[in-house]
N, CA, C and O of each residue as an XYZ file, in Angstrom:
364
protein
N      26.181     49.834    147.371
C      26.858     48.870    148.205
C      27.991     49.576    148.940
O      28.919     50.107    148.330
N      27.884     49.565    150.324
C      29.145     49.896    150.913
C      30.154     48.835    151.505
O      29.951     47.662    151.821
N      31.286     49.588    151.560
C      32.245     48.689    151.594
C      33.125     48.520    153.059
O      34.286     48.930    153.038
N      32.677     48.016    154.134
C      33.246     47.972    154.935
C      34.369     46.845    155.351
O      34.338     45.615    155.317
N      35.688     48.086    155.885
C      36.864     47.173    156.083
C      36.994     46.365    157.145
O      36.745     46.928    158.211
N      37.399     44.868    157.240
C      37.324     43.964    158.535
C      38.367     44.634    159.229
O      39.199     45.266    158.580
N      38.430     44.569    160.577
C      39.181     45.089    161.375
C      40.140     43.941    161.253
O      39.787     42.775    161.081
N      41.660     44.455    161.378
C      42.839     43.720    160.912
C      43.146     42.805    161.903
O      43.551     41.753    161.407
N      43.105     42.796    163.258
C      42.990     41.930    164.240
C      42.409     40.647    164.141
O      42.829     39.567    164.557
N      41.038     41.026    163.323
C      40.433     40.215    163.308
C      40.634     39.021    162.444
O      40.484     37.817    162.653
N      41.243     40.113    160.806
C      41.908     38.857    160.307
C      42.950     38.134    160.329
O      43.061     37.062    159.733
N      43.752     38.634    160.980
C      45.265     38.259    162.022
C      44.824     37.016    162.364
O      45.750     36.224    162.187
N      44.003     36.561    162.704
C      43.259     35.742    164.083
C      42.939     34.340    162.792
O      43.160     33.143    162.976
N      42.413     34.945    161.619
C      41.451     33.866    160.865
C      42.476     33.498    160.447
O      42.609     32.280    160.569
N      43.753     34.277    159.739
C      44.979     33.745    159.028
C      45.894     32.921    159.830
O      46.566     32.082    159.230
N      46.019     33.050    161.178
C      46.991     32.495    162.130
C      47.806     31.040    161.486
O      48.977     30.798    161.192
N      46.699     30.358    161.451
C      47.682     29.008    161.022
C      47.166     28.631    159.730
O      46.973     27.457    159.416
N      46.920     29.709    158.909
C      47.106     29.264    157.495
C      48.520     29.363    156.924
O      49.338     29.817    157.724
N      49.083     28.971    155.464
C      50.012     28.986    155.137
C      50.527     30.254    154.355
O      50.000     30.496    153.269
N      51.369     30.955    154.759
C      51.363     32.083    154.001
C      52.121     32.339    152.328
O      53.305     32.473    152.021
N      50.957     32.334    151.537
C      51.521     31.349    149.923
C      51.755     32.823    149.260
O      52.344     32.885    148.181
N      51.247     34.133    149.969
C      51.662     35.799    149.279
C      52.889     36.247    149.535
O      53.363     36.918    148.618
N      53.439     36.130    150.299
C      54.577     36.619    150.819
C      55.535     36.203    149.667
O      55.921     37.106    148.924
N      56.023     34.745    149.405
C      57.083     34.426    148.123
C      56.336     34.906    146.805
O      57.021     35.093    145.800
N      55.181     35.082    146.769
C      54.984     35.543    145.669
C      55.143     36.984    145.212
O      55.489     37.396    144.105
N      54.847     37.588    146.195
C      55.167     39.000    146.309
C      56.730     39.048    146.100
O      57.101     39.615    145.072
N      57.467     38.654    146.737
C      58.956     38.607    146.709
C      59.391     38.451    145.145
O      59.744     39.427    144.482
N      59.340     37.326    144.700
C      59.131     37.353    143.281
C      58.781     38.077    142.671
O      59.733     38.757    142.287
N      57.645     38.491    142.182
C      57.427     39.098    141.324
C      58.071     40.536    141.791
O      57.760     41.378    140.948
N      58.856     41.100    142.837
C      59.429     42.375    142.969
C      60.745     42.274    142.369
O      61.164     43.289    141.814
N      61.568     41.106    142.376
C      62.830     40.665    141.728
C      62.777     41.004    140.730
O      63.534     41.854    140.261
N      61.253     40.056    139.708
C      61.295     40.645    138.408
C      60.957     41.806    137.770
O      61.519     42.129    136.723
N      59.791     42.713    138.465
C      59.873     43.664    138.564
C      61.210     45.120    138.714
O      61.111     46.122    138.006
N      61.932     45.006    139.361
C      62.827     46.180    139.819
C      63.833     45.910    139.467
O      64.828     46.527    139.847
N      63.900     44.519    138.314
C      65.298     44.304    137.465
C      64.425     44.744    136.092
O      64.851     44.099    135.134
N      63.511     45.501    135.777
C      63.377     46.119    134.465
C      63.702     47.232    134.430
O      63.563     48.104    135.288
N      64.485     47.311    132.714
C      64.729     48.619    132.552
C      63.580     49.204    132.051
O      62.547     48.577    131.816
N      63.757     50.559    131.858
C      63.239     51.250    131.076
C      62.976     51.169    129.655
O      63.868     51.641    128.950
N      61.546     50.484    128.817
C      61.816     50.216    127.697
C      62.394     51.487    126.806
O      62.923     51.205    125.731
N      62.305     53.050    127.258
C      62.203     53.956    126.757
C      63.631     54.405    126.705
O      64.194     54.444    125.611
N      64.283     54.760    127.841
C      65.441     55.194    127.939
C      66.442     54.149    128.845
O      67.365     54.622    129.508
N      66.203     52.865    128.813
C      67.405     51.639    129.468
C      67.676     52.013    131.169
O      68.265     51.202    131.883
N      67.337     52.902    131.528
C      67.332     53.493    133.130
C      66.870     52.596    134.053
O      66.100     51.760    133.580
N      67.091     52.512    135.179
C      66.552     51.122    136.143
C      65.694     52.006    137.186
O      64.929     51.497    138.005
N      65.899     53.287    137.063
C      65.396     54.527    138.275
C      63.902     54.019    138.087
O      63.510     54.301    136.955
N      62.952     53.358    138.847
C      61.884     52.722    138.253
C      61.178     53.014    139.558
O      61.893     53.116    140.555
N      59.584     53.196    139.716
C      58.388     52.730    140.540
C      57.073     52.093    140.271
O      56.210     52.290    139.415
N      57.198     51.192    141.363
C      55.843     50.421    140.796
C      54.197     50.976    141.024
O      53.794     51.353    142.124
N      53.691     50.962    140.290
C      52.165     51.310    140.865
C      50.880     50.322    140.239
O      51.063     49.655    139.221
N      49.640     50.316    140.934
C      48.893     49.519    140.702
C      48.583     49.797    138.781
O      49.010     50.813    138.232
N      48.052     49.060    138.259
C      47.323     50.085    136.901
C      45.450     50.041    137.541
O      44.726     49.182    138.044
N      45.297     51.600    137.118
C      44.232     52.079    137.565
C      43.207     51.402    136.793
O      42.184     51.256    137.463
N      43.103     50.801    135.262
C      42.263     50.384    134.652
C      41.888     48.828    134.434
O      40.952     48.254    133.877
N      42.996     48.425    135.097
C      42.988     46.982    135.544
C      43.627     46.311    136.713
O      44.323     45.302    136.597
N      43.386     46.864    137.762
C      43.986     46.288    139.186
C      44.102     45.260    139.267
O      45.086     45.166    140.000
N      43.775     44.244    139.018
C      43.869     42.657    138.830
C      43.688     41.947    137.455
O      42.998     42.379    136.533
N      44.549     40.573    137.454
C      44.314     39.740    136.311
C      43.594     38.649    136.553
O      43.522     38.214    137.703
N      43.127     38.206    135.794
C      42.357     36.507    136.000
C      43.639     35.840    136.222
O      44.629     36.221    135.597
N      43.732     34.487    137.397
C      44.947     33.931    137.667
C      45.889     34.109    138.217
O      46.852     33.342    138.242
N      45.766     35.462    138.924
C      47.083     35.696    139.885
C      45.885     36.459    141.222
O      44.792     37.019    141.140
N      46.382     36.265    141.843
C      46.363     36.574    143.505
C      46.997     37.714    143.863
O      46.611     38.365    144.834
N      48.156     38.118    143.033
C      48.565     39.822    143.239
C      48.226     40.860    142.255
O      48.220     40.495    141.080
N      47.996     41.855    142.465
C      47.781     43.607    141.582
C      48.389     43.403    140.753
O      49.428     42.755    140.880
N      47.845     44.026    139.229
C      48.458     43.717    138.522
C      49.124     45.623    138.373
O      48.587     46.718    138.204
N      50.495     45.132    138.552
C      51.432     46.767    138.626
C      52.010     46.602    137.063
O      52.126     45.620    136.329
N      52.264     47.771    136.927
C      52.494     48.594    136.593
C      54.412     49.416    136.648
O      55.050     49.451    137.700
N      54.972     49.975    135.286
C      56.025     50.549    135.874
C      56.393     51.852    135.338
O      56.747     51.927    134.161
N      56.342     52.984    136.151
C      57.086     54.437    135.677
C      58.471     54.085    135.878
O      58.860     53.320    136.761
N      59.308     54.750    134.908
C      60.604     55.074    134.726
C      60.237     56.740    135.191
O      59.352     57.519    134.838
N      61.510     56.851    136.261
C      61.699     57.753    137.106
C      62.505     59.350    136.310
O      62.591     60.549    136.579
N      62.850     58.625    135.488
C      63.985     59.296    134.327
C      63.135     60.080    133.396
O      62.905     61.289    133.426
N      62.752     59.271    132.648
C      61.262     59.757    131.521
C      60.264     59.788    131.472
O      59.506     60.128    130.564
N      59.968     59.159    133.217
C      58.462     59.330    132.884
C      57.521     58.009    131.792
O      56.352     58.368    131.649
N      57.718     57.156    131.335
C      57.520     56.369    130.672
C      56.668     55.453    131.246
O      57.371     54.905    132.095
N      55.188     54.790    131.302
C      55.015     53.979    131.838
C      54.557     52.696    131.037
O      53.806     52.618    130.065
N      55.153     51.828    131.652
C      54.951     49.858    130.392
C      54.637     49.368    131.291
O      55.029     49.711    132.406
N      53.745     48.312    131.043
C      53.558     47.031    131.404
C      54.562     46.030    131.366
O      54.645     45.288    130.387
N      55.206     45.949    132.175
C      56.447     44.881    132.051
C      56.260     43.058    131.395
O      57.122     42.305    130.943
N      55.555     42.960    131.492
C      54.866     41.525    131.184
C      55.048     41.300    129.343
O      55.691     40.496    128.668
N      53.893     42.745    128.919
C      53.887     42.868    127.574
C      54.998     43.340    126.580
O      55.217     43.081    125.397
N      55.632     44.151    127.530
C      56.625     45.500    127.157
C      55.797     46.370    126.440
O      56.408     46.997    125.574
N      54.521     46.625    126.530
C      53.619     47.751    126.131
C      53.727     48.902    126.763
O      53.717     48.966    127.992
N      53.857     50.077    125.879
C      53.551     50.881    126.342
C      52.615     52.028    126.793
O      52.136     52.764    125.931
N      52.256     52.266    128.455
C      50.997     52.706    128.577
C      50.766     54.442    128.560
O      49.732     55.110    128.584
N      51.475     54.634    128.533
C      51.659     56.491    128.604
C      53.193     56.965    128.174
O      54.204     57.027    128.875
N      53.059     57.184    127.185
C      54.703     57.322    126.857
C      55.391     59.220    127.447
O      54.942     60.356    127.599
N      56.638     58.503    127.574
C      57.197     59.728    128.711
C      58.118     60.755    127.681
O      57.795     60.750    126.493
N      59.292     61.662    128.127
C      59.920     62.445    127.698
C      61.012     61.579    126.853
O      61.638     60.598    127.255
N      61.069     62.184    125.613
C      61.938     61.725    124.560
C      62.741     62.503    124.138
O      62.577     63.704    124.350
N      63.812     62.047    123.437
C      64.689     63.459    123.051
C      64.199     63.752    121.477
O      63.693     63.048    120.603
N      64.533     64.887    121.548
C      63.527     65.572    119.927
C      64.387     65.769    119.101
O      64.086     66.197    117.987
């Protein structure tokens, strides 16, 4: 199956006078997002990224991200406070 992308114009055109219900949601969830610390080392130095093994959840309409701590390297699931790859620790 290939996957061809609609040309963006085009969906510009279909979205026009729909209601745009992503935008506050996106907003949101970046608030709560980029006010987490670091479960590892309390640091806020943070980036978001998709998670590669589950890009989406059942029930939400946005990616399900993901957060590295910039500091240690640490990456959690903010939702769970799980941790998915644990980063630099002091020994």
């Amino acid at each position: 199956m290939k996957y061809n992308e609609m040309d963006p114009d085009i969906v510009k055109e279909l979205l026009k006078d729909q209601v745009d219900v992503l935008t506050p949601l996106v907003k949101k969830e970046e608030i709560f997002l980029y006010n987490q610390p670091c479960i590892e080392c309390g640091e806020r130095d943070i980036e978001l990224f998709i998670n590669p093994t589950k890009p989406f959840s059942q029930g939400s309409p946005l990616p399900n991200r993901l957060v590295r701590c910039l500091t240690c390297q640490t990456e959690f699931d903010p939702n769970s406070g799980i941790i998915t790859k644990a980063g630099i620790t002091d020994a």
